[in-house]
FITIMAR-681666 format. One record per residue (C-alpha): residue number from 1; residue in one letter; x, y, z. Coordinates in Angstrom, 2 decimals. Example, Ala and Ser with C-alpha at 12.3 -4.5 7.8 and 13.67 -1.06 7.14 Angstrom:
@nr 1	rest A	px 12.30	py -4.50	pz 7.80
@nr 2	rest S	px 13.67	py -1.06	pz 7.14
This chain:
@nr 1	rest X	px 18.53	py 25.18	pz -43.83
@nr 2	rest X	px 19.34	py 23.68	pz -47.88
@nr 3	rest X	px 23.06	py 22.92	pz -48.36
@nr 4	rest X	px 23.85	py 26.36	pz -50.66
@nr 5	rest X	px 22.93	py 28.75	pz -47.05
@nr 6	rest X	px 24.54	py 26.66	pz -44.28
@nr 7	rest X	px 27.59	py 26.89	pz -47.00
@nr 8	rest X	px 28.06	py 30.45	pz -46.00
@nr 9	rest X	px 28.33	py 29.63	pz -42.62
@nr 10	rest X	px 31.17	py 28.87	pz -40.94
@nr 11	rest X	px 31.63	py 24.35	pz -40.47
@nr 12	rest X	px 30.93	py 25.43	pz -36.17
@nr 13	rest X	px 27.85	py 27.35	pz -37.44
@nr 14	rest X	px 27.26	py 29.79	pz -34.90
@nr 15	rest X	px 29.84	py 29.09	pz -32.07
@nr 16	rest X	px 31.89	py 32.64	pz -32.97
@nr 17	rest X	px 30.47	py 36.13	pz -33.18
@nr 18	rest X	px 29.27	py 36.77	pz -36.77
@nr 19	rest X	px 28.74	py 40.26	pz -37.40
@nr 20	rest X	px 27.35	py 41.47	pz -40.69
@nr 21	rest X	px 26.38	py 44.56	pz -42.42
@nr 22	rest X	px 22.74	py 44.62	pz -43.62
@nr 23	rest X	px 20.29	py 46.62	pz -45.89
@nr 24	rest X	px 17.38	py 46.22	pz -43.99
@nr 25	rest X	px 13.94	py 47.15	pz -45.08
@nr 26	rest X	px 11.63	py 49.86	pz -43.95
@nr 27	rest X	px 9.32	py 47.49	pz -42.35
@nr 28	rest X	px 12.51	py 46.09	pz -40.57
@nr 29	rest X	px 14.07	py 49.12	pz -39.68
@nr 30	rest X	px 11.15	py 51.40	pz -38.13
@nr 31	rest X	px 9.65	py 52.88	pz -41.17
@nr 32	rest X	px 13.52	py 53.83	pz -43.20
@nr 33	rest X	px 15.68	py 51.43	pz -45.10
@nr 34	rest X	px 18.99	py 51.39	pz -44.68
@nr 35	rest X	px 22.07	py 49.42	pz -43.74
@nr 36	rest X	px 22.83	py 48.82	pz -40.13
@nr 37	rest X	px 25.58	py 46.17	pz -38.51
@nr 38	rest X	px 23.71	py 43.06	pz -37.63
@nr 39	rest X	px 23.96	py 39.92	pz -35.33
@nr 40	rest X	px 23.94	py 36.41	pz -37.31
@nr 41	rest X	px 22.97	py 34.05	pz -34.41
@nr 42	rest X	px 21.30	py 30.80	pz -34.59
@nr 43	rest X	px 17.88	py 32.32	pz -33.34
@nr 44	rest X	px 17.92	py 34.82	pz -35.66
@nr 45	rest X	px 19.33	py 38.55	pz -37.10
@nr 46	rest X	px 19.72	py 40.97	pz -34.54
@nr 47	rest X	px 20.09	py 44.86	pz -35.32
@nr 48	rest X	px 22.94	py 46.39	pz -33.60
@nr 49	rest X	px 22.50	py 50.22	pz -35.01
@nr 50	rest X	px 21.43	py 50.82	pz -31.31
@nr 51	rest X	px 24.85	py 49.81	pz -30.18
@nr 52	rest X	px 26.96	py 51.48	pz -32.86
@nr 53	rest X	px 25.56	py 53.16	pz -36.45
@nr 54	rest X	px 28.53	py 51.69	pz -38.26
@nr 55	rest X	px 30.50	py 48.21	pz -38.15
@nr 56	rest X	px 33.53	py 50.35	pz -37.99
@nr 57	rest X	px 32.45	py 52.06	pz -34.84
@nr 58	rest X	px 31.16	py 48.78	pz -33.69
@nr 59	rest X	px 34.58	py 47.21	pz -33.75
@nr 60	rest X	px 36.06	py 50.01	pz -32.05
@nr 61	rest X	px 33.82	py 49.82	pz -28.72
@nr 62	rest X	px 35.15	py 46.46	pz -27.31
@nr 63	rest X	px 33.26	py 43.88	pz -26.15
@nr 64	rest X	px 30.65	py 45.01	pz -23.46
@nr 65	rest X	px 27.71	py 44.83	pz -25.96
@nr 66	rest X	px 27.89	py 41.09	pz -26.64
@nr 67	rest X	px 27.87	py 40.06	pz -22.76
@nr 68	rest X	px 24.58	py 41.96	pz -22.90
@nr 69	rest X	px 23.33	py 39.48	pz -25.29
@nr 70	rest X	px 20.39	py 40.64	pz -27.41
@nr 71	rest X	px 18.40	py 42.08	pz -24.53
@nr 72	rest X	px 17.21	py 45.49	pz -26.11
@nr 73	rest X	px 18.07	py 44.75	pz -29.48
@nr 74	rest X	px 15.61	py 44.26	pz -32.56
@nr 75	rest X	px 15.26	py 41.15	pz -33.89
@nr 76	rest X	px 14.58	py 41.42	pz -38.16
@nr 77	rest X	px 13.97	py 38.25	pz -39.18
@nr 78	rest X	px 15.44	py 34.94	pz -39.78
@nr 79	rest X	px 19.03	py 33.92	pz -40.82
@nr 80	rest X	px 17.81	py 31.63	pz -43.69
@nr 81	rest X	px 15.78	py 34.47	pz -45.13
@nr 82	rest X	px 18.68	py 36.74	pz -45.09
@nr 83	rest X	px 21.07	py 34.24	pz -46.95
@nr 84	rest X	px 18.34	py 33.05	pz -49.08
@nr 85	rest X	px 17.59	py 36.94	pz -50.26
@nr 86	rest X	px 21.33	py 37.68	pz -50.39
@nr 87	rest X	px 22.34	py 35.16	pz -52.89
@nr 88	rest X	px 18.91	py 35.45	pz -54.52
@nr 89	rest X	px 18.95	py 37.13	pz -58.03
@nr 90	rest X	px 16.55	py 39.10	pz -58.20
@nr 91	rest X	px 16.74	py 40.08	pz -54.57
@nr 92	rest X	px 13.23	py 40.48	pz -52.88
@nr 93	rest X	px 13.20	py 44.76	pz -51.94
@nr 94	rest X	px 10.64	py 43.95	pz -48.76
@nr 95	rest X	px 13.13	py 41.07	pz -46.98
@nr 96	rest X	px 16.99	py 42.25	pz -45.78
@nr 97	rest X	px 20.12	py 41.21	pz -47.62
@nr 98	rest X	px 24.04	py 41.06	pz -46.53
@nr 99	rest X	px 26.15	py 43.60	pz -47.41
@nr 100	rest X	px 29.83	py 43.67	pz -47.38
@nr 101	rest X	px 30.88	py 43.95	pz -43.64
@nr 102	rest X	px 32.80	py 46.90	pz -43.88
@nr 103	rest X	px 31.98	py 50.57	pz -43.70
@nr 104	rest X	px 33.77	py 53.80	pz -43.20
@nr 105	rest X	px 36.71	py 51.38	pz -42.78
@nr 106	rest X	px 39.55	py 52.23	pz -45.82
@nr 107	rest X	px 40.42	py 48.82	pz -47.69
@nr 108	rest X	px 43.98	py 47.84	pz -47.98
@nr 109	rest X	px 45.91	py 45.49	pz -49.59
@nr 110	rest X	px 49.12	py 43.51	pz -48.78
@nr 111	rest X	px 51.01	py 42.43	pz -52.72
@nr 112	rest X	px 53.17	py 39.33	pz -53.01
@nr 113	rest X	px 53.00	py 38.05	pz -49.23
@nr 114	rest X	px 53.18	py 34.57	pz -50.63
@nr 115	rest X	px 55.95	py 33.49	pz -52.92
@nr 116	rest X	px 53.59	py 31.59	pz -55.55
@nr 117	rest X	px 51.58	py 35.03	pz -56.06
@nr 118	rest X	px 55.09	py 37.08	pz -56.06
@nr 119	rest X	px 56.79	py 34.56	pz -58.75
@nr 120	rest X	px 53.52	py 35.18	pz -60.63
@nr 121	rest X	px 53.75	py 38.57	pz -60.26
@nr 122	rest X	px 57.57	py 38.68	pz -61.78
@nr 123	rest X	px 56.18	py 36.81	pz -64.40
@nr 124	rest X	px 53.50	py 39.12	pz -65.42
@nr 125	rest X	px 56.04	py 41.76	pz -65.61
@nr 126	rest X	px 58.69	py 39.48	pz -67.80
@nr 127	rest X	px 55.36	py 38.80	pz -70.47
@nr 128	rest X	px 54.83	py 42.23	pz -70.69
@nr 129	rest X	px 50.98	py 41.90	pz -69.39
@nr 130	rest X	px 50.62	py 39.16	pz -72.70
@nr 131	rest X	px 48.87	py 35.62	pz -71.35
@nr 132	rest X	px 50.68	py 34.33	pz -74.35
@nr 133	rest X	px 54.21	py 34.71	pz -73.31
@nr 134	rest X	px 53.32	py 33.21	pz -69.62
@nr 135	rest X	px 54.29	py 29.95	pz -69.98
@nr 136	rest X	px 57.94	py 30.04	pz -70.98
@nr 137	rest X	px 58.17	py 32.98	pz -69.11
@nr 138	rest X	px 57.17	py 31.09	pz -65.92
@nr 139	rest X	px 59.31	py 27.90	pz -66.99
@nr 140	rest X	px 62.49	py 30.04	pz -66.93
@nr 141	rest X	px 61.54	py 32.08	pz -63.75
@nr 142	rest X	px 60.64	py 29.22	pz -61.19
@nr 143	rest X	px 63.49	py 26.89	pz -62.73
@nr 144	rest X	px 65.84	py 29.22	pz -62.13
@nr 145	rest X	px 64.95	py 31.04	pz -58.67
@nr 146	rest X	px 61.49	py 29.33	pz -57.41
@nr 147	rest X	px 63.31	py 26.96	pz -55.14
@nr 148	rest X	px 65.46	py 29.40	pz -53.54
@nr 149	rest X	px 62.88	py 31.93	pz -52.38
@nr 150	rest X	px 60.98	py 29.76	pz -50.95
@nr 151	rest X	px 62.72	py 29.61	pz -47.46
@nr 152	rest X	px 63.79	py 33.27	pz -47.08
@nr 153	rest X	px 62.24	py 35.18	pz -44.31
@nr 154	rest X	px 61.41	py 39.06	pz -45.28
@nr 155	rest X	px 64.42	py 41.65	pz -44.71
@nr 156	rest X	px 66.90	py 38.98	pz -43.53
@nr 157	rest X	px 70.76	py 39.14	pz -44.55
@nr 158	rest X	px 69.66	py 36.44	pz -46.39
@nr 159	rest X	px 67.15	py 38.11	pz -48.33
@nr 160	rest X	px 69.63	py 40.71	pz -48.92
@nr 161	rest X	px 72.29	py 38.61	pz -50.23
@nr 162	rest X	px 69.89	py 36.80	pz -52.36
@nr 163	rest X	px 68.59	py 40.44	pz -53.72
@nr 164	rest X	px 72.55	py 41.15	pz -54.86
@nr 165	rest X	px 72.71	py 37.73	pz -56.71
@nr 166	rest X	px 70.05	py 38.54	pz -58.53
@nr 167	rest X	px 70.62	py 41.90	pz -58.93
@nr 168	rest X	px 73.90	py 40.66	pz -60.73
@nr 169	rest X	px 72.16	py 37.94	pz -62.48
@nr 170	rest X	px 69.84	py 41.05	pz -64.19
@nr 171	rest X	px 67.00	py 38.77	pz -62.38
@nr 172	rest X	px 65.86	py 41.23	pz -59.35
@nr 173	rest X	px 62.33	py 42.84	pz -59.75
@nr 174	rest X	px 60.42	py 45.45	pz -58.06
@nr 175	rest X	px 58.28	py 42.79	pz -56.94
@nr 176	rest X	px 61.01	py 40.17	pz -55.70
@nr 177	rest X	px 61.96	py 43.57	pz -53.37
@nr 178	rest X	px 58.57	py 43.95	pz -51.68
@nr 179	rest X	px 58.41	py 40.09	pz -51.61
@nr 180	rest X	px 61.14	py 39.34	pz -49.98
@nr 181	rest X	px 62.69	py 42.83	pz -49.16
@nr 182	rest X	px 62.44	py 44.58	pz -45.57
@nr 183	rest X	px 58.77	py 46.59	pz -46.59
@nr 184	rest X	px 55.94	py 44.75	pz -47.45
@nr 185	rest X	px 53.62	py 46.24	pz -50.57
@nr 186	rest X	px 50.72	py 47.94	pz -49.12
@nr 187	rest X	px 48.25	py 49.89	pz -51.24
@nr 188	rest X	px 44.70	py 50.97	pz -51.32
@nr 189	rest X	px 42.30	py 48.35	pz -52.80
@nr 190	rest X	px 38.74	py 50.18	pz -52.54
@nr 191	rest X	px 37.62	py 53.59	pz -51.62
@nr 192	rest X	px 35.25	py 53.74	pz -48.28
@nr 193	rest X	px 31.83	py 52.00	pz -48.73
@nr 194	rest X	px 32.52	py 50.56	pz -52.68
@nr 195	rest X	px 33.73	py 46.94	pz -51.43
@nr 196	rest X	px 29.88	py 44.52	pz -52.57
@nr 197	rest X	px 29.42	py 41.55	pz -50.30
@nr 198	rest X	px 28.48	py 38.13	pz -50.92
@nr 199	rest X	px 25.88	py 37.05	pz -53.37
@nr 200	rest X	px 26.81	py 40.81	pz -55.47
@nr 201	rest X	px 28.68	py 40.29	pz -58.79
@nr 202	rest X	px 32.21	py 41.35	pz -58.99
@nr 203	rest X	px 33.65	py 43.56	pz -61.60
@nr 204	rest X	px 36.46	py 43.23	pz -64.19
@nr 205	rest X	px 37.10	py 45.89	pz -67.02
@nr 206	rest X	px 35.89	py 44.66	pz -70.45
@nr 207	rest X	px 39.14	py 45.40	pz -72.11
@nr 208	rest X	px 41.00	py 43.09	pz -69.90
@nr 209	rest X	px 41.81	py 39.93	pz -71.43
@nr 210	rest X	px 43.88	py 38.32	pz -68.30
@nr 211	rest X	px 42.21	py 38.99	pz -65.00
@nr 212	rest X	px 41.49	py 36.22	pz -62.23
@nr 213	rest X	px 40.09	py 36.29	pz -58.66
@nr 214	rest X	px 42.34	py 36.51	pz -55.81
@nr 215	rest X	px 41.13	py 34.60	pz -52.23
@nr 216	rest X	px 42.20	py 36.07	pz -49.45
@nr 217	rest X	px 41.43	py 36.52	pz -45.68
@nr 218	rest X	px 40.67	py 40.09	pz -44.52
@nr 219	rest X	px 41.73	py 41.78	pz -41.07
@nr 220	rest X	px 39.87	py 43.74	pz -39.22
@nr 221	rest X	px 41.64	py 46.30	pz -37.87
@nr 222	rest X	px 40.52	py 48.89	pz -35.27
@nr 223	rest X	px 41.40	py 52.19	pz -35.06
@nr 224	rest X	px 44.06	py 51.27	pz -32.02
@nr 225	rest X	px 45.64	py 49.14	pz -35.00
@nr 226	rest X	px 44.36	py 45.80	pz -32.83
@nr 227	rest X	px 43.27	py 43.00	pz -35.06
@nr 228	rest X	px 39.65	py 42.19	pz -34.08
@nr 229	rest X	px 38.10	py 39.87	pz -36.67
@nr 230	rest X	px 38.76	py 38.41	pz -40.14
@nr 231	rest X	px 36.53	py 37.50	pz -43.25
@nr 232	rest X	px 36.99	py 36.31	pz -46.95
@nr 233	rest X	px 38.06	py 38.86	pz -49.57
@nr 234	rest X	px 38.36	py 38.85	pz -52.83
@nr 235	rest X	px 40.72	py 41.12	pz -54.19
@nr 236	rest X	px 40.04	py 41.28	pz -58.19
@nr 237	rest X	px 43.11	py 41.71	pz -60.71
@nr 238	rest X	px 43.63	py 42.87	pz -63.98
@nr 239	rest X	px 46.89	py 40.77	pz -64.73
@nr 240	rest X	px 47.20	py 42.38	pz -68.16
@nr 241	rest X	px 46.74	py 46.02	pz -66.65
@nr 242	rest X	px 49.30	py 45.12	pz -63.90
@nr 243	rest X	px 52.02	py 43.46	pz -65.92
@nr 244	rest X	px 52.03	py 46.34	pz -68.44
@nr 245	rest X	px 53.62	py 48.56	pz -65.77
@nr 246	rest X	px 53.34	py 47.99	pz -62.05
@nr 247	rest X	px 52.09	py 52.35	pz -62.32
@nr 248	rest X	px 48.88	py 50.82	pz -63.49
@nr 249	rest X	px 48.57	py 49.02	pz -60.06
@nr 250	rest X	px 45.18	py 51.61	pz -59.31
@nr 251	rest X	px 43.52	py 50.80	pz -62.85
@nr 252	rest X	px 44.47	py 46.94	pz -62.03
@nr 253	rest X	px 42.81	py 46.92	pz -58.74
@nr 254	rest X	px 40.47	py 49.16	pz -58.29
@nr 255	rest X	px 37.31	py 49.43	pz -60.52
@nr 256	rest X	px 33.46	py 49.37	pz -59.81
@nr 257	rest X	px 32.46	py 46.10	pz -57.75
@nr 258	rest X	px 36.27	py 45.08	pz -58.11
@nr 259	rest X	px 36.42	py 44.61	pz -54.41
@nr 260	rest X	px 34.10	py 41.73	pz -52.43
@nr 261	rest X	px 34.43	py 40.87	pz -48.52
@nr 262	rest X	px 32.28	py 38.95	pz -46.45
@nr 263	rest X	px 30.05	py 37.14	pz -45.70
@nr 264	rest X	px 30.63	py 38.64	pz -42.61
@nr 265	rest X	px 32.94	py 39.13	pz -39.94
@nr 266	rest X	px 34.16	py 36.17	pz -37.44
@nr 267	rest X	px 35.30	py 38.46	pz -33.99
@nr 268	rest X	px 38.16	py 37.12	pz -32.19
@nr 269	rest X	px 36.87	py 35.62	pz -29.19
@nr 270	rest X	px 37.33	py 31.97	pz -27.45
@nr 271	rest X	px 36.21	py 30.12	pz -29.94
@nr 272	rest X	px 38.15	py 32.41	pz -33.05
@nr 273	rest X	px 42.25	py 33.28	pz -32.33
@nr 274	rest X	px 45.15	py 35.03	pz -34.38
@nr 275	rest X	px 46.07	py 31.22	pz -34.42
@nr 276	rest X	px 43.29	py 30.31	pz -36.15
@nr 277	rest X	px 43.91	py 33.06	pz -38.75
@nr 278	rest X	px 47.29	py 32.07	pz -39.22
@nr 279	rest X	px 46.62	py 28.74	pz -39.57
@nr 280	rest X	px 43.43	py 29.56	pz -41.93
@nr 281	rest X	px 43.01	py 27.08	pz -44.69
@nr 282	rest X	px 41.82	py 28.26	pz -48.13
@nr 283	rest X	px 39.62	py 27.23	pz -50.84
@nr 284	rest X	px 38.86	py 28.57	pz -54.08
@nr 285	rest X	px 36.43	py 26.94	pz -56.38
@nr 286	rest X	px 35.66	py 28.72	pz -60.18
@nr 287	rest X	px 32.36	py 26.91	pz -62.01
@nr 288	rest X	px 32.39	py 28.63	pz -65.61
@nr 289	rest X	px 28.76	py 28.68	pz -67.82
@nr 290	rest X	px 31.13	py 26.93	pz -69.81
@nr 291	rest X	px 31.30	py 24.03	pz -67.98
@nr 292	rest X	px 34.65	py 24.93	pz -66.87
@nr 293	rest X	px 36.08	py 24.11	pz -63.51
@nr 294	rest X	px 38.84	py 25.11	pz -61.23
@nr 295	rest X	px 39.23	py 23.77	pz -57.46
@nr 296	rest X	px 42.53	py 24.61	pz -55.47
@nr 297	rest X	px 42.95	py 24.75	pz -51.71
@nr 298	rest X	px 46.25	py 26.76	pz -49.68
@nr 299	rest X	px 47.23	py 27.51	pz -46.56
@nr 300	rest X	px 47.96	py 30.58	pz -44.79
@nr 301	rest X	px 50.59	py 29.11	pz -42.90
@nr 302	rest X	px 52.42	py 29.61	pz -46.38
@nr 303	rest X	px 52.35	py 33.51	pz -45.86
@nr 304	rest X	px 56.11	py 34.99	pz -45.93
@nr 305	rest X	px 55.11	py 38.02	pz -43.37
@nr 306	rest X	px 53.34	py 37.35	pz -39.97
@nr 307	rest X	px 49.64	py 38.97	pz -39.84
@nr 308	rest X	px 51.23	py 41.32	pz -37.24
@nr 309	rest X	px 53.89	py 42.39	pz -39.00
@nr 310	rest X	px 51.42	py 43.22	pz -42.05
@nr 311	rest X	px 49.02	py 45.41	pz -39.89
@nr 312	rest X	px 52.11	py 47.38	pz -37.72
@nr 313	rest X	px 53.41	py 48.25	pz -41.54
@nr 314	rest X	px 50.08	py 49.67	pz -42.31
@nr 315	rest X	px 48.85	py 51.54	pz -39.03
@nr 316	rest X	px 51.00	py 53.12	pz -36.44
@nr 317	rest X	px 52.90	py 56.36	pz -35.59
@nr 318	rest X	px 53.00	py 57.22	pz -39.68
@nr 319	rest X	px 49.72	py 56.02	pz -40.62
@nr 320	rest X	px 46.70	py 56.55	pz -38.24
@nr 321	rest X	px 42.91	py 55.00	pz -39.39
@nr 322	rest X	px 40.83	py 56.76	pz -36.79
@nr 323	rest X	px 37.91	py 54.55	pz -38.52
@nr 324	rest X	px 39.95	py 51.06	pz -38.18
@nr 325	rest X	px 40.47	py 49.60	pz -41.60
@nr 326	rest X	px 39.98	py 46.24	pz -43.72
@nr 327	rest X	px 43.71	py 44.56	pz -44.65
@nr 328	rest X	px 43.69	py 42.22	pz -47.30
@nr 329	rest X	px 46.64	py 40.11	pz -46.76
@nr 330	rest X	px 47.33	py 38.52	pz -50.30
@nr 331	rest X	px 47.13	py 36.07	pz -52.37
@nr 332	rest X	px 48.38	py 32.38	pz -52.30
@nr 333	rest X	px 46.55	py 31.60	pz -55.74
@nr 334	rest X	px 47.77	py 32.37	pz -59.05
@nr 335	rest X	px 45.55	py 29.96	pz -61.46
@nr 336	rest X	px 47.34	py 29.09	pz -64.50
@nr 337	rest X	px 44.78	py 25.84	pz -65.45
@nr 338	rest X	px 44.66	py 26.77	pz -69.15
@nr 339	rest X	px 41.56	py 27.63	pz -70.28
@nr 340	rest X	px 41.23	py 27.60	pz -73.92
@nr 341	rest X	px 44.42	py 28.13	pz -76.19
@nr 342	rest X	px 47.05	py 25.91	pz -74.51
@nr 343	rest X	px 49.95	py 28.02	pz -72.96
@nr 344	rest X	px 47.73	py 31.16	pz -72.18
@nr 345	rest X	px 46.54	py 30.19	pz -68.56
@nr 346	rest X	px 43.64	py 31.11	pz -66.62
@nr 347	rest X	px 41.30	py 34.24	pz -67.24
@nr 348	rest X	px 37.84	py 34.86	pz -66.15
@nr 349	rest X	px 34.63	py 34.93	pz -68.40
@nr 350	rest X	px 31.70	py 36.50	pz -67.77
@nr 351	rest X	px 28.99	py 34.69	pz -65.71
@nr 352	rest X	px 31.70	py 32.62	pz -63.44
@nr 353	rest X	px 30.69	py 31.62	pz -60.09
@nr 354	rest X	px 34.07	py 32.28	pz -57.59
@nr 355	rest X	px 33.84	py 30.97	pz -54.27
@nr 356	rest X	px 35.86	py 31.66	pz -51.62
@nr 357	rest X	px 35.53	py 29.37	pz -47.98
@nr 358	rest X	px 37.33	py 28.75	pz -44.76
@nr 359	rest X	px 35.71	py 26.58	pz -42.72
@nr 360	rest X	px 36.03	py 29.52	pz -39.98
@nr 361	rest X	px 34.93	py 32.20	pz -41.97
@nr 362	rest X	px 32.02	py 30.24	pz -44.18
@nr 363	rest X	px 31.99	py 31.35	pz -48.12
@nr 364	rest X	px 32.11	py 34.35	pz -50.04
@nr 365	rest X	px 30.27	py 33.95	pz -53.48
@nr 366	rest X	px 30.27	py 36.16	pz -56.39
@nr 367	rest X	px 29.61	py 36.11	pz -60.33
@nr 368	rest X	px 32.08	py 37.42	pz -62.72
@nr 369	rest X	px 30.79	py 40.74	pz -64.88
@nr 370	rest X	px 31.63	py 43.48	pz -66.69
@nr 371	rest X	px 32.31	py 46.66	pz -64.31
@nr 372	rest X	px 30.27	py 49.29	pz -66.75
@nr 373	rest X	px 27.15	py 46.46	pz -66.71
@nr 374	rest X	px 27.08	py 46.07	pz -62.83
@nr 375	rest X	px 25.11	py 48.08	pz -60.78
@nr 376	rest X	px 26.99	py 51.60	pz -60.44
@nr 377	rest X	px 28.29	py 52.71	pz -56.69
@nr 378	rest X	px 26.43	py 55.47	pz -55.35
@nr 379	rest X	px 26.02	py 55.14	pz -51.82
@nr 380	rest X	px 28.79	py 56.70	pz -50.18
@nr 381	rest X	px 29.78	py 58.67	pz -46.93
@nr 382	rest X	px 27.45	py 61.99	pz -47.60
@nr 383	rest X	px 24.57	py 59.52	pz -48.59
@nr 384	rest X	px 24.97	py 57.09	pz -45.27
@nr 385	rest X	px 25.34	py 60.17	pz -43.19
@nr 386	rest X	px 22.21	py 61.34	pz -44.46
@nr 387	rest X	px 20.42	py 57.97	pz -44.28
@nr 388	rest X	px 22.12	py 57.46	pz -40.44
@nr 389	rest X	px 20.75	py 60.94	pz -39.33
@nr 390	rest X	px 17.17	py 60.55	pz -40.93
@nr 391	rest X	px 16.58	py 57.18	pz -39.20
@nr 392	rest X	px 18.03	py 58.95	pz -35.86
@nr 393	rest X	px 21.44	py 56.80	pz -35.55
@nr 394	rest X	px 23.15	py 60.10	pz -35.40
@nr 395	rest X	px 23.99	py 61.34	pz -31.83
């Protein structure tokens, strides 16, 4: 296996339970194409559509089917033919690709869990959405309260008095409340079944003129509101959009091919623990057809609100997901490498390469587009039911 596919692996290859979601081919999925949850193992891609039609039902059933092993199940072909295709452009239509690992799981976002991203945020709103006001604007914010929020655990007294201070000090902002107030920010990223996987390109609008990637690790949540699993996401923003008016959070965030998750999902298990998540270590790396080049690496042990805490705020006796869901958990980047006019900070341009990696989760790739030019979303439920009950996966 070259360098660019064991990349999307995790660094202990195949020691956890990878689960992805695949198209798979006619010949490869008795005579109809169509995506079906699949087994990454070392001796190859397994089809679990026998087991469960969806990931999301998948997740839900426990753990019997993987002491079974893959007695039963049908094998479709190699793992270095499925990365190779997946991050192939063109992709070959006769050999299976990844999809994003989620299905008729809703996709959800946690806002300003880390206090880089939520200064970031204040300062979007102080410039008015305008890259060219960011720079003294973010001088004057972090000198005068960066230090101090640091340290403050979520919906303390603390937190409170700190929140009157600033309130005083005409300082306080919507986003200082759900950063460091007693609710975290929870929203919806992506409608059911839009979120593209690794290897697809990812979508910003072409009137944006601010916009940058956002890394961050994705929960799995099952419908019982247990975490299960956890892969890369990245969560897309319009910085411009958002910073005009927080209102505009929906055109900001959620636009064709404007969410990406994968490459798959790691299941908790022996070798995989909430641990591991919390203590998940984060790279992002940007490679511009400009020769540009951004690297930066954080730590979600940074994260102001426990995983936990995130999840009970989103599912629970106000808020049921009877088909689990995917919870991004934030951000800890917010690039401002300038890149071009000095003072304006980081934006995307078309044909950047963003890669996400964990050396638990492997690497999520995608390149930077225009949302109207990438490849329009069309498959949804009534299509996958239709697909599920033609190849027989409905019982």
């Amino acid at each position: 296996m070259n360098e660019v596919l064991r990349a999307c692996l995790p660094a202990d290859g195949f020691a956890g339970t990878l689960i992805g979601r695949a198209w798979l081919t006619a010949s490869s999925a008795s005579g109809l194409a169509g995506p079906s949850p699949v087994w990454l193992r070392e001796d190859g891609v397994y089809d679990l559509s026998s087991v469960a039609p969806t990931t999301s039902l998948l997740f839900d059933r426990g753990h019997d089917w993987r002491e079974r092993g893959v007695a039963g199940l049908c094998r479709v072909g190699e793992i270095e033919a499925l990365l190779a295709n997946t991050l192939a452009r063109p992709r070959d239509p006769d050999v299976p690709h990844l999809l994003a690992p989620v299905d008729l799981q809703p996709v959800k976002a946690c806002g300003v869990t880390f206090m880089v991203s939520a200064l970031e945020r204040v300062i979007e709103e102080r410039a008015g959405g305008d890259s060219a006001r960011a720079a003294a604007v973010r001088t004057q914010i972090k000198q005068r309260i960066g230090s101090e929020l640091s340290s403050i655990v979520p919906g303390s007294p603390a937190a409170a008095e700190t929140k009157a201070v600033l309130q005083q000090e005409g300082l306080w902002s919507q986003y200082l409340e759900v950063g460091i107030g007693p609710d975290a920010e929870v929203f919806t990223k992506a409608p059911v079944l839009s979120a593209v996987g690794t290897g697809d390109g990812v979508g910003v609008l072409s009137s944006s003129e601010w916009n940058n990637p956002e890394p961050e690790v994705v929960l799995i949540v099952d419908s019982k509101g247990s975490i299960v699993g956890a892969a890369l996401g990245n969560d897309v923003n319009l910085r411009d959009v958002e910073g005009r008016s927080a209102l505009l959070l929906g055109k900001a965030k959620d636009n064709n091919a404007s969410a990406a998750v994968g490459p798959f999902v790691r299941l908790l298990d022996d070798s995989f623990s909430l641990d591991d998540i919390r203590s998940a270590q984060v790279s992002l790396a940007i490679d511009g057809e400009d020769g540009f080049e951004l690297r930066e690496v954080s730590e979600m042990s940074r994260i102001s609100r426990d995983i936990t805490d995130l999840v009970a705020q989103t599912i629970g006796p106000n808020h049921q997901y009877p088909d689990g869901l995917a919870l991004f958990t934030g951000t800890m980047f917010a690039p401002t490498k300038n890149r071009g006019a000095a003072g304006k900070g980081f934006t995307h341009h078309l044909g950047d390469v963003v890669r996400i990696s964990s050396p638990k989760l492997g690497t999520l790739q995608n390149r930077v587009q225009y949302c109207h030019e990438l490849p329009r979303w069309e498959f949804g439920v009534g299509a996958l039911m239709q697909n599920l009950a033609a190849r027989g996966l409905l019982s």
